[in-house]
C-alpha positions in Angstrom: 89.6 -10.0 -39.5 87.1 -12.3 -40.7 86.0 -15.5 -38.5 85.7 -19.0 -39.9 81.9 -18.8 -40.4 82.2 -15.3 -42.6 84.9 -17.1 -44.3 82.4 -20.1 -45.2 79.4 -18.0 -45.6 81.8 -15.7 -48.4 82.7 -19.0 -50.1 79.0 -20.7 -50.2 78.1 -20.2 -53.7 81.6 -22.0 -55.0 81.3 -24.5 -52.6 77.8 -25.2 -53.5 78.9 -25.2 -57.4 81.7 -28.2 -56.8 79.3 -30.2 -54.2 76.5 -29.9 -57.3 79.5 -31.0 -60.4 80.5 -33.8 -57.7 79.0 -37.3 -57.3 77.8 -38.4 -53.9 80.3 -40.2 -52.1 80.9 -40.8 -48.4 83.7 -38.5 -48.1 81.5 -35.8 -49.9 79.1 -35.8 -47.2 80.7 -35.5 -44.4 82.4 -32.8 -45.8 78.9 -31.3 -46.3 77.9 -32.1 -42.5 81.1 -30.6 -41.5 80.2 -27.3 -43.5 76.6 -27.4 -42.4 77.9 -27.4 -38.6 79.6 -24.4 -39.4 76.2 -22.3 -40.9 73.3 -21.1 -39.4 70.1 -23.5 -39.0 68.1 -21.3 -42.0 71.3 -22.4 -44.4 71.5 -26.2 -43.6 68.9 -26.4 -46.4 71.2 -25.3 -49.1 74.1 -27.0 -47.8 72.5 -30.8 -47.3 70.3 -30.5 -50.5 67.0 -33.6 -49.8 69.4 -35.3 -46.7 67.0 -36.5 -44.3 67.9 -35.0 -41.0 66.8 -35.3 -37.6 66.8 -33.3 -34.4 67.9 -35.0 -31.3 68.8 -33.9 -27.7 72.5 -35.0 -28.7 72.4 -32.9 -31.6 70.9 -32.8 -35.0 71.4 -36.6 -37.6 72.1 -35.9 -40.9 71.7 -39.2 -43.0 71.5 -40.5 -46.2 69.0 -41.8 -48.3 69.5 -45.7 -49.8 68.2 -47.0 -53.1 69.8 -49.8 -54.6 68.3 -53.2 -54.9 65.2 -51.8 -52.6 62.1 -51.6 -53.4 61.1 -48.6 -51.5 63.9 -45.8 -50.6 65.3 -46.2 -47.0 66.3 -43.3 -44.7 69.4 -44.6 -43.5 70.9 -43.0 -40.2 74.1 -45.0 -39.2 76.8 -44.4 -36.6 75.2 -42.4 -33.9 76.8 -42.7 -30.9 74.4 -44.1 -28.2 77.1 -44.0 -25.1 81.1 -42.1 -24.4 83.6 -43.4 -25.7 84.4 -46.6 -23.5 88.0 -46.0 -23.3 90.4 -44.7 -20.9 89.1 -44.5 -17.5 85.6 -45.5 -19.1 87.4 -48.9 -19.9 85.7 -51.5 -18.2 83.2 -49.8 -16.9 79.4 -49.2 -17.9 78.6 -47.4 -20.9 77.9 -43.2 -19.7 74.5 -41.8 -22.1 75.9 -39.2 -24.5 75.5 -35.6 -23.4 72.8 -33.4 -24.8 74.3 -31.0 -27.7 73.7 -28.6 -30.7 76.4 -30.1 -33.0 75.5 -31.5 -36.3 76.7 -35.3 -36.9 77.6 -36.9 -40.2 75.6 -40.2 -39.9 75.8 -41.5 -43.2 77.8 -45.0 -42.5 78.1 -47.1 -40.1 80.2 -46.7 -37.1 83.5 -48.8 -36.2 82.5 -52.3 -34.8 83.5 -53.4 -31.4 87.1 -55.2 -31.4 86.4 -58.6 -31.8 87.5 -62.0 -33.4 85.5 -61.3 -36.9 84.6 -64.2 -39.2 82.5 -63.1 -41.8 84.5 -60.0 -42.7 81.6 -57.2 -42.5 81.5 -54.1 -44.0 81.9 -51.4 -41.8 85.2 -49.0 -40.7 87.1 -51.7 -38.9 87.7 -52.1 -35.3 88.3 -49.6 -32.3 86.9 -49.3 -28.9 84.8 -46.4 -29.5 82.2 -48.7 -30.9 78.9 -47.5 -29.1 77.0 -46.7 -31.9 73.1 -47.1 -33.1 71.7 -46.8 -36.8 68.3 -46.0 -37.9 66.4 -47.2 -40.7 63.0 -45.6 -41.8 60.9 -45.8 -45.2 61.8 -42.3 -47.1 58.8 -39.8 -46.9 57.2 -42.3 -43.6 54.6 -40.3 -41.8 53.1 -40.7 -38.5 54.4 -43.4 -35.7 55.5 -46.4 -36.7 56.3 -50.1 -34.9 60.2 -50.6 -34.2 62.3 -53.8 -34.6 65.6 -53.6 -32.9 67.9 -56.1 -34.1 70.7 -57.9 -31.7 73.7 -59.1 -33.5 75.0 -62.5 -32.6 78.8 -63.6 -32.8 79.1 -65.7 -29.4 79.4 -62.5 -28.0 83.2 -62.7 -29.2 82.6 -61.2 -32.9 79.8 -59.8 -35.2 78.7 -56.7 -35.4 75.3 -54.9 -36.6 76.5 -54.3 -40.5 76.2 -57.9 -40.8 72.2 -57.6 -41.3 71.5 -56.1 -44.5 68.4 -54.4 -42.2 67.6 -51.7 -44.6 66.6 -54.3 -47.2 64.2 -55.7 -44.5 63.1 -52.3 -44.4 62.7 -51.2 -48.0 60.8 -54.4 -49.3 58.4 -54.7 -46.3 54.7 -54.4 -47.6 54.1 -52.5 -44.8 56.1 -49.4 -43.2 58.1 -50.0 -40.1 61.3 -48.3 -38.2 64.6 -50.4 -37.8 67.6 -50.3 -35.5 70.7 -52.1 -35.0 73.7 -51.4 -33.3 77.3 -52.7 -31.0 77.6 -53.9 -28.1 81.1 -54.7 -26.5 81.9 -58.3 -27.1 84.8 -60.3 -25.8 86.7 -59.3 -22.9 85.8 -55.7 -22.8 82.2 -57.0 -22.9 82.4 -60.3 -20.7 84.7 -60.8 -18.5 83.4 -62.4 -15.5 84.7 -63.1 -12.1 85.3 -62.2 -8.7 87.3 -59.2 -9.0 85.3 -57.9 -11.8 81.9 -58.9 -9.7 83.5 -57.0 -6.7 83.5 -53.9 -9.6 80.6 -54.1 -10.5 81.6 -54.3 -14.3 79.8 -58.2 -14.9 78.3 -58.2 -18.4 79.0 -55.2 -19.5 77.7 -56.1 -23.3 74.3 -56.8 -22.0 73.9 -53.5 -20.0 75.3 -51.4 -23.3 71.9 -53.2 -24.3 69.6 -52.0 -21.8 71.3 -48.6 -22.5 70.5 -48.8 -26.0 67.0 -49.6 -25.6 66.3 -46.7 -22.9 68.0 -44.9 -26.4 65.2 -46.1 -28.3 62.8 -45.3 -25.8 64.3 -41.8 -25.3 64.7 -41.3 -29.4 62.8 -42.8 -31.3 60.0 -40.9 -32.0 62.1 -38.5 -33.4 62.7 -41.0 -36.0 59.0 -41.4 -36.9 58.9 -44.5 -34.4 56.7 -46.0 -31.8 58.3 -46.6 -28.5 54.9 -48.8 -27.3 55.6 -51.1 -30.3 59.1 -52.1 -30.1 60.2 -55.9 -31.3 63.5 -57.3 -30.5 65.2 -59.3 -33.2 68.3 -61.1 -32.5 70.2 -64.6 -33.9 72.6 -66.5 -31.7 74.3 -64.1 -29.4 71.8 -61.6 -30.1 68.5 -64.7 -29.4 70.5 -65.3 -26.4 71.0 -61.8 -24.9 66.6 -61.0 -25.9 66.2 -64.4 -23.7 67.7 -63.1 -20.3 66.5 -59.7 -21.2 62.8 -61.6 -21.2 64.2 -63.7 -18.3 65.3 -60.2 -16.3 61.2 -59.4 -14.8 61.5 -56.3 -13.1 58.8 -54.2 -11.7 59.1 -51.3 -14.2 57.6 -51.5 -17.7 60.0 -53.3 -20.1 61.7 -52.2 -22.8 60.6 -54.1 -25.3 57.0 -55.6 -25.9 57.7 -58.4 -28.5 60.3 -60.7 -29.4 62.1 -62.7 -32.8 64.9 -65.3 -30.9 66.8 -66.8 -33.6 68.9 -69.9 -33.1 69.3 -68.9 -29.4 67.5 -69.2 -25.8 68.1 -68.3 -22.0 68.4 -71.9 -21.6 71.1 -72.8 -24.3 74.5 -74.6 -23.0 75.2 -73.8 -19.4 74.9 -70.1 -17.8 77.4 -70.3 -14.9 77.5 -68.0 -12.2 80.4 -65.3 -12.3 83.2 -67.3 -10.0 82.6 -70.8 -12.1 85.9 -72.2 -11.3 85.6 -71.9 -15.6 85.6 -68.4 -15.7 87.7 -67.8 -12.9 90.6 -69.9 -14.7 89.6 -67.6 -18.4 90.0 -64.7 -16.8 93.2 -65.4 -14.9 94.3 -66.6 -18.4 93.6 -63.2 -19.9 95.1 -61.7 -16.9 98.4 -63.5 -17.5 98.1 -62.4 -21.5 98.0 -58.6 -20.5 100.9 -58.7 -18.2 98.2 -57.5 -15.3 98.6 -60.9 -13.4 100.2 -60.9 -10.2 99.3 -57.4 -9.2 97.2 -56.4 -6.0 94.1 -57.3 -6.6 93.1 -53.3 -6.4 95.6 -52.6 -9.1 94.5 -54.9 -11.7 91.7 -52.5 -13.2 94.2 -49.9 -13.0 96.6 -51.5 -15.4 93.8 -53.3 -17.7 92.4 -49.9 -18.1 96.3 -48.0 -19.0 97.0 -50.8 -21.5 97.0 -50.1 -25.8 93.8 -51.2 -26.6 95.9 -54.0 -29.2 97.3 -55.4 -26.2 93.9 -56.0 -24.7 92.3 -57.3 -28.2 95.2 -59.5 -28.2 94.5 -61.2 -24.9 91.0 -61.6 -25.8 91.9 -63.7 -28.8 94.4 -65.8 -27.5 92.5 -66.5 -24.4 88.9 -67.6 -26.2 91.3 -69.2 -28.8 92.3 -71.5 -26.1 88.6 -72.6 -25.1 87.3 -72.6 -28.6 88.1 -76.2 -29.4 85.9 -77.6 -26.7 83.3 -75.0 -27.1 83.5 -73.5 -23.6 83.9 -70.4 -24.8 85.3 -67.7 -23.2 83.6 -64.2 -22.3 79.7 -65.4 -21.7 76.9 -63.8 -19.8 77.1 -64.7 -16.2 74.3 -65.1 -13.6 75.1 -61.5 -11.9 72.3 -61.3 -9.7 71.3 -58.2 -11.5 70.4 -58.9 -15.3 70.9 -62.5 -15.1 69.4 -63.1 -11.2 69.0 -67.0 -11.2 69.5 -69.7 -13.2 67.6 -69.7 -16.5 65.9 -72.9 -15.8 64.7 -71.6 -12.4 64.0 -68.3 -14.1 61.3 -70.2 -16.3 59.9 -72.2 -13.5 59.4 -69.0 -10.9 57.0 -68.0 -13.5 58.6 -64.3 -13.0 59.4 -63.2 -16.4 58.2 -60.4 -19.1 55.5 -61.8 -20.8 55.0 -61.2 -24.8 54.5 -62.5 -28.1 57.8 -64.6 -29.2 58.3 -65.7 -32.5 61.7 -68.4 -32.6 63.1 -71.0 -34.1 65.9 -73.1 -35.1 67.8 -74.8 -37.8 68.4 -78.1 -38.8 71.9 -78.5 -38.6 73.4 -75.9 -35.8 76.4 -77.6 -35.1 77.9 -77.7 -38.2 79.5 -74.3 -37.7 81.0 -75.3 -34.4 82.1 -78.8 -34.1 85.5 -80.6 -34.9 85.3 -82.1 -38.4 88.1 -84.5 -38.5 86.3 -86.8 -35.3 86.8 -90.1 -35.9 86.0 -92.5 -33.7 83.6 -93.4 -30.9 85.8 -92.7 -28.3 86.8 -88.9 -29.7 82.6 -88.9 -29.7 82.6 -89.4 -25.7 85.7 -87.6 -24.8 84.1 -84.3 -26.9 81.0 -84.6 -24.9 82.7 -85.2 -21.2 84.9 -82.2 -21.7 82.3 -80.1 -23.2 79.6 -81.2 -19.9 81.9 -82.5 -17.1 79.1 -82.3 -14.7 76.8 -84.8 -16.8 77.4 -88.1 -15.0 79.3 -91.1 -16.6 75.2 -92.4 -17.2 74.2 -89.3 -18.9 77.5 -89.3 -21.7 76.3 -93.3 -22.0 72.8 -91.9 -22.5 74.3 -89.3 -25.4 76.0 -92.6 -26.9 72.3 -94.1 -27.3 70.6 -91.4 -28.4 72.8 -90.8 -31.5 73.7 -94.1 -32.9 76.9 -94.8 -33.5 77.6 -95.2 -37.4 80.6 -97.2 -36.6 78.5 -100.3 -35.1 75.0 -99.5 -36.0 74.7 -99.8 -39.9 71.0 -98.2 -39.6 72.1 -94.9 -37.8 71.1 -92.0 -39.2 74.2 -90.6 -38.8 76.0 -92.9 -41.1 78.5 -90.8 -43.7 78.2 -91.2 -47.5 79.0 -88.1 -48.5 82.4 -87.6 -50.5 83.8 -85.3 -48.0 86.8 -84.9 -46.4 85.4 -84.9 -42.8 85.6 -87.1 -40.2 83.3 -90.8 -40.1 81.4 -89.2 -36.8 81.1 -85.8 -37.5 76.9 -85.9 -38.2 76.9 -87.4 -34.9 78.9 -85.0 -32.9 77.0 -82.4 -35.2 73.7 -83.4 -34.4 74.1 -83.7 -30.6 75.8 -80.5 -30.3 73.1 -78.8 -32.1 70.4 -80.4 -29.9 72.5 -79.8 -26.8 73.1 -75.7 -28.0 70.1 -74.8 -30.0 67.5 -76.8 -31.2 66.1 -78.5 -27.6 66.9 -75.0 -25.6 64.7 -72.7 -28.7 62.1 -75.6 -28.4 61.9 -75.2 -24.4 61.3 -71.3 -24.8 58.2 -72.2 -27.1 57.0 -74.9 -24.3 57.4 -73.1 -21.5 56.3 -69.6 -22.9 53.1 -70.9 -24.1 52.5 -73.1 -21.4 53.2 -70.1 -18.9 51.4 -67.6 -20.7 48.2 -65.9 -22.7 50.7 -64.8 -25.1 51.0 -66.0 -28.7 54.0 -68.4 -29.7 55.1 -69.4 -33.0 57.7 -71.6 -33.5 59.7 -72.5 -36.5 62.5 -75.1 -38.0 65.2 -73.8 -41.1 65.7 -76.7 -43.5 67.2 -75.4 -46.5 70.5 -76.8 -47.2 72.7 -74.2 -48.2 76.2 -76.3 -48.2 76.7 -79.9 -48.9 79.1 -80.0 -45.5 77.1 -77.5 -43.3 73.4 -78.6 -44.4 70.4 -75.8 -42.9 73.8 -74.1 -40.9 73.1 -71.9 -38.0 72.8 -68.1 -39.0 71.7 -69.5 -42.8 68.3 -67.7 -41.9 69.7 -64.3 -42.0 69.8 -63.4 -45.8 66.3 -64.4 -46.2 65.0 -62.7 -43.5 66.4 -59.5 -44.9 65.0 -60.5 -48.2 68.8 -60.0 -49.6 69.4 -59.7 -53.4 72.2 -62.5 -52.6 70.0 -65.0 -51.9 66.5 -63.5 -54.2 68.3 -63.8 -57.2 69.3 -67.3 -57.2 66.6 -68.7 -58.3 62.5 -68.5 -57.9 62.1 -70.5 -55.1 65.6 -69.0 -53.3 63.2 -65.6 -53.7 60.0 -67.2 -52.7 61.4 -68.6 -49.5 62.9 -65.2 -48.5 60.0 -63.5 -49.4 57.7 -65.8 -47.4 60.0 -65.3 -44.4 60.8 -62.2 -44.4 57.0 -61.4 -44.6 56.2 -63.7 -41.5 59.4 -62.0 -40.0 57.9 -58.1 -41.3 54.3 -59.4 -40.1 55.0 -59.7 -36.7 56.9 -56.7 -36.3 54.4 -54.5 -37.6 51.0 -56.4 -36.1 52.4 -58.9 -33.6 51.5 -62.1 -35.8 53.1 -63.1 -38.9 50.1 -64.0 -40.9 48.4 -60.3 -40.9 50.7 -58.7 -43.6 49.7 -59.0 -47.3 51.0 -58.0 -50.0 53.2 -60.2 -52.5 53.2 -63.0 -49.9 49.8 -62.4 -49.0 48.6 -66.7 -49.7 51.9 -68.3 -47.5 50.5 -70.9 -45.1 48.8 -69.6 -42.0 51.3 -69.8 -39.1 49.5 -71.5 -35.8 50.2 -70.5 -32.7 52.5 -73.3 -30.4 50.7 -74.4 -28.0 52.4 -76.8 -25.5 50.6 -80.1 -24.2 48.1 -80.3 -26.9 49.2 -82.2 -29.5 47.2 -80.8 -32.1 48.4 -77.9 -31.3 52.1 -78.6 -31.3 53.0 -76.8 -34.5 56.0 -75.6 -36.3 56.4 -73.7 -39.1 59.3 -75.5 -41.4 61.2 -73.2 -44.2 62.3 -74.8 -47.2 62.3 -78.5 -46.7 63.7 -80.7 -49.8 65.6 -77.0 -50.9 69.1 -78.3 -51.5 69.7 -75.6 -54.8 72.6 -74.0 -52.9 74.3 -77.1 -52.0 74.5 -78.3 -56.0 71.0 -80.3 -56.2 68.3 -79.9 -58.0 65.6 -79.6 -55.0 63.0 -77.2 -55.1 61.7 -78.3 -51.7 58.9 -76.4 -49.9 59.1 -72.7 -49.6 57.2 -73.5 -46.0 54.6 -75.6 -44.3 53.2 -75.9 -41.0 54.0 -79.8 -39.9 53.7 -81.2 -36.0 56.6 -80.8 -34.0 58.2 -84.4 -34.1 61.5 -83.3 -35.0 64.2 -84.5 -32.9 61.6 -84.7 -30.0 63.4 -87.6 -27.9 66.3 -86.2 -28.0 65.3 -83.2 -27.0 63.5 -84.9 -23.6 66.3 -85.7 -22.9 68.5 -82.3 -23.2 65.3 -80.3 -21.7 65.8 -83.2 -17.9 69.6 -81.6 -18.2 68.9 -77.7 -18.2 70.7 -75.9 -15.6 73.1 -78.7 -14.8 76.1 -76.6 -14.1 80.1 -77.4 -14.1 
């Protein structure tokens, strides 16, 4: 009787003939990755046609080669798992390295993202636990070793996921070659979920170690890919600046990971990192207890039963619980000083002068809090009360101090937070707006550029986002995204949409490939030369500003500045006051 591989290898030449009079498609090649697993090596030739593969200790990558709207043809390997499954008995627990293996893998789209409270609806295979999973993004024909950027997807470590960057277009219209990677992370509760019981586990911030396991991946793979585990840069916005920050924070005596580092909209120092039995957390997680129906158990049976549960019954506790947090922006599900990854306070982190040292290149945008504050606040009083539940450890002279420091438009015709705009928005919203994105973003990515260059030989550049996308939402936080990737969404708007992601995204390129965004050349080649930051010299105190006067998006006519290097004067008192605050804890 014939087997299933005689079978196959009789069929081959009709199979071939309907492969060749049908178009690609997704469906088409894993059917042709499934076949291929089922020939000998000498035959995957025939069967894969010009599908870039690679050979890996967990088995051989067969990917997929991109073309539209790129310049240059990307390599595109998506969806490799990078971990088990962490399901079952796995649930809550670290993330196990894959096994070593001869199978051949489909890796042609992405993988499933990570359950999670999603907001801006990516494109990928919906949700499901078995998330862990990495994707790879060379230039097609690439010889030789290349630099690496790894990019860290934000989401408030609730949602997000890595299909959100559009990192192949990074890739294909860089002027010079590099290797990309992105990839999930568990987010929410399966990611987070901090407290005693889980501390006792050892299962705190189980999102951040799927990290470190993903960048011993990199280390372990990559060359495979045409990449250079010695030149490995770290891109990440929000979630993803944060997460690079206490991985930069987390000094160790072994070699890091990671050798340079792009932190977007996010720092080690930003809101308040609590430890793991906060009386905060504690109450969240006895909150998500009592959402499972795992409350009121022995404390050695709660695992037990958070681990037998449908996974919808977990995602559905994780949503209700950070839904309940979400107004006042003490989120639910957050990084946690663990003594481990996160072993002190950031603040103290920075000041014991025991951190990896490296070239960082962040910034911020002008108008952070527009994504995350109420928009129907009203009055002076709503003001205060927002701020003393958001910090109820900042003293009744600190929340006057807030009052001062953003005028109130109410009584103070002058402030610059006075509304005019025909919106249907509360009279204080740019005042809660601005504070918030002082208190969150701006003054916290400003303190990593003072104290890194301050602390260290290292180069730091520092930037500001200005271009007002929405008439509401102004320079947003996360706006930067689609320019760094050079995306055709935002390129085709208009000449100076593309000249302002082009600029960008060849700083962004730039210091990938050579550690300093002024190197690269190409199209780009005459932007302003980016100065290093250089703390306590005011001459020196530089920021680079993108698109300033830019208000094309929003329904004006502003062309603005594509970029230009200016001192660093923006919100400056304010932020003196925010930086004598860090570490202040509830």
């Amino acid at each position: 009787m014939l087997n299933t591989r005689s079978l196959v290898l009789a069929a081959l030449p009709v199979l071939l003939l309907l492969f060749v009079q049908q178009p690609a498609s997704q469906s088409s090649k894993q059917i042709q990755t499934l076949l291929a697993s089922w020939l000998p090596a000498p035959l995957h030739d025939v069967v894969l046609y010009n599908r870039p593969r690679i050979i890996t200790p967990q088995g051989t990558v067969v990917g997929t080669t991109l073309t539209d709207t790129l310049k240059g043809p990307v390599d595109a390997f998506r969806g490799i798992p990078y971990a088990l499954p962490p399901i079952g008995d796995l649930r809550f627990r670290r993330a196990v390295a894959v096994n070593a293996s001869d199978d051949v893998m489909d890796a042609s789209q992405f993988g499933p993202r990570c359950p999670g409270k999603q907001l801006l609806n990516p494109k990928d295979t919906g949700g499901s636990e078995d998330c862990l999973t990495v994707n790879v993004f060379r230039p097609h024909g690439v010889q030789g070793k290349l630099p690496v950027a790894v990019y860290v997807h934000g989401g408030a470590y609730n949602r997000g996921t890595a299909s959100m960057h559009n990192t192949a277009s990074m890739v294909g219209w860089s002027d010079e070659p590099f290797i990309a990677v992105s990839f999930n992370y568990r987010i929410g509760a399966l990611g987070f979920l901090p407290s005693t019981i889980t501390a006792k586990e050892g299962i705190l911030n189980l999102g951040l170690h799927d990290q470190v396991l993903l960048l011993q991946w990199v280390q372990d793979n990559i060359e495979q890919f045409n990449g250079d585990p010695s030149q490995v840069t770290l891109i990440g916005l929000s979630a993803g600046a944060h997460s690079i920050a206490h991985h930069i924070m987390n000094y160790t005596p072994k070699a890091p990971l990671f050798h340079r580092a792009v932190i977007e909209s996010g720092a080690a120092t930003s809101r308040a990192v609590h430890p793991y039995n906060a009386p905060l957390h504690e109450a969240q997680f006895t909150d998500f207890l009592t959402s499972t129906g795992c409350a009121n158990l022995p404390e050695s049976s709660i695992l037990p039963c958070l681990r037998s549960l449908p996974s919808a019954n977990i995602t559905a506790a994780s949503y209700s619980t950070f839904d309940k947090y979400n107004p006042s922006i003490r989120w639910a599900f957050q990084p946690v000083i663990d003594n481990e990854l996160i072993k002190h306070r950031p603040i103290d982190a920075w000041h014991s002068d025991h951190w990896n040292k490296m070239p960082i290149l962040t910034g911020f945008n002008s108008n952070e809090g527009t994504y995350y504050v109420p928009r129907n606040i009203s009055t002076s009083s709503e003001f205060t009360t927002f701020f003393q539940s958001l910090l109820p450890a900042y003293t009744p002279s600190d929340i006057q101090t807030i009052n001062t420091l953003y005028p109130d438009p109410s009584t103070d015709p002058t402030s610059p937070y006075l509304e005019t705009r025909p919106l249907n928005i509360g009279p204080q919203f740019k005042r809660v707006e601005a504070a918030y994105g002082h208190y969150a973003y701006a003054c916290p990515v400003r303190q990593t550029a003072h104290f890194a260059s301050s602390l260290s030989e290292e180069p730091i550049f520092l930037y500001r986002w200005a271009l007002n996308k929405t008439v509401i939402g102004g320079a947003n936080h996360a706006d930067q995204m689609e320019y760094e990737t050079f995306n055709p969404n935002v390129r085709s708007i208009s000449d100076a949409q593309e000249e302002i992601a082009g600029v960008f995204h060849a700083y962004i390129t730039s210091f990938v490939v050579f550690g300093d965004p002024n190197a690269l050349g190409g199209r780009w080649e005459g932007r302003p030369t980016w100065e290093k930051y250089q703390a306590g010299k005011e001459d020196r105190e530089k920021v680079m500003v993108f698109g300033e006067g830019n208000d094309e998006r929003a329904g004006g006519e502003g062309k603005g500045i594509a970029a230009q290097l200016v001192g660093d004067e923006w919100g400056r008192r304010e932020c003196d006051f925010w930086w004598g605050k860090s570490g202040v804890s509830d």
